[in-house]
C-alpha positions, 0 to 999 in steps of 0.5 A: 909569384908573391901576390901583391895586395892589388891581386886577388887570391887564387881561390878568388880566381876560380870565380873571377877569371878561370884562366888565370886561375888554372895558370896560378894553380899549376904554377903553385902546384909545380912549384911545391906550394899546396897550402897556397892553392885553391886544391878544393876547386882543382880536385872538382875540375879533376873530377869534371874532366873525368865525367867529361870523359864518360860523357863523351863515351855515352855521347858517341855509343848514343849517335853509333846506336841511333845509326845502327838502329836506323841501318837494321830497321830502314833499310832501303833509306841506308846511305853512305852518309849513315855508313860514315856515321857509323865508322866514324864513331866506332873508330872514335869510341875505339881511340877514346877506350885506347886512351883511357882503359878503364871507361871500359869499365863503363861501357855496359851501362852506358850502353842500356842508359843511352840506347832510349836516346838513341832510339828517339833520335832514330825515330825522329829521323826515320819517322818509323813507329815507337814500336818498331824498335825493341824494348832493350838494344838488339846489338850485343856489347861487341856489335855496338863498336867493334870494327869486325861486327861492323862488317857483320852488321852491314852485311847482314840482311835487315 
């Protein structure tokens, strides 16, 4: 995998063609030959997957909270298509926490950070005044993605 005078560098890839960057890097890498390639822009990509990660995690708990807020504060509007929703993103939240542990570390946070968006989507969709919904998220840390609270959460009265 010798560059020829025509080919560009890998770090020039990153720029030019990302991925023929991304297949020259894991060839250098398999092959042993850090100093060769572009470990700066590969350490950031690593990163970014991460953040991507927890992006999704914040992006589910988000459209979880939004339905639940709609099912406990509409209840005579509540339907099987809200319902899906709901298990839909808990199962997925589920599977993303299986995957990768330590974005449990992240939930807390990401569920006081996201509960304002889902507040305003549920608003939007249910035109129910700003005031209706509390300050701060009404369902506990276990509420919010476990399946056995879901069962709790449905049967509850509103």
């Amino acid at each position: 995998m010798k560059p020829s005078v025509l080919e560009p560098k890998v770090k020039d890839l990153y720029e030019q063609d990302f991925f023929e960057w991304t297949v020259r890097n894991a060839e250098l890498l398999r092959a042993g030959r850090f100093q060769e390639a572009d470990l700066e822009h590969v350490a950031e990509e690593i990163e970014d997957m991460g953040k991507s990660e927890r992006h999704e995690l914040g992006s589910r708990l988000r459209v979880l909270l939004s339905h639940l807020l709609k099912w406990k504060f509409q209840p005579d509007s509540r339907s099987r298509s809200w319902k899906a929703t709901i298990r839909v993103q808990r199962h997925e939240l589920i599977r993303l926490l299986r995957q990768m542990p330590s974005l449990r570390r992240y939930l807390r946070d990401e569920l006081s950070e996201v509960y304002p968006a889902a507040v305003q989507g549920a608003i939007a969709e249910t035109d129910l005044p700003d005031e209706m919904f509390p300050p701060a998220s009404p369902f506990s840390f276990e509420q919010s993605w476990t399946r056995s609270s879901f069962r709790i959460e449905l049967q509850s009265p509103a």
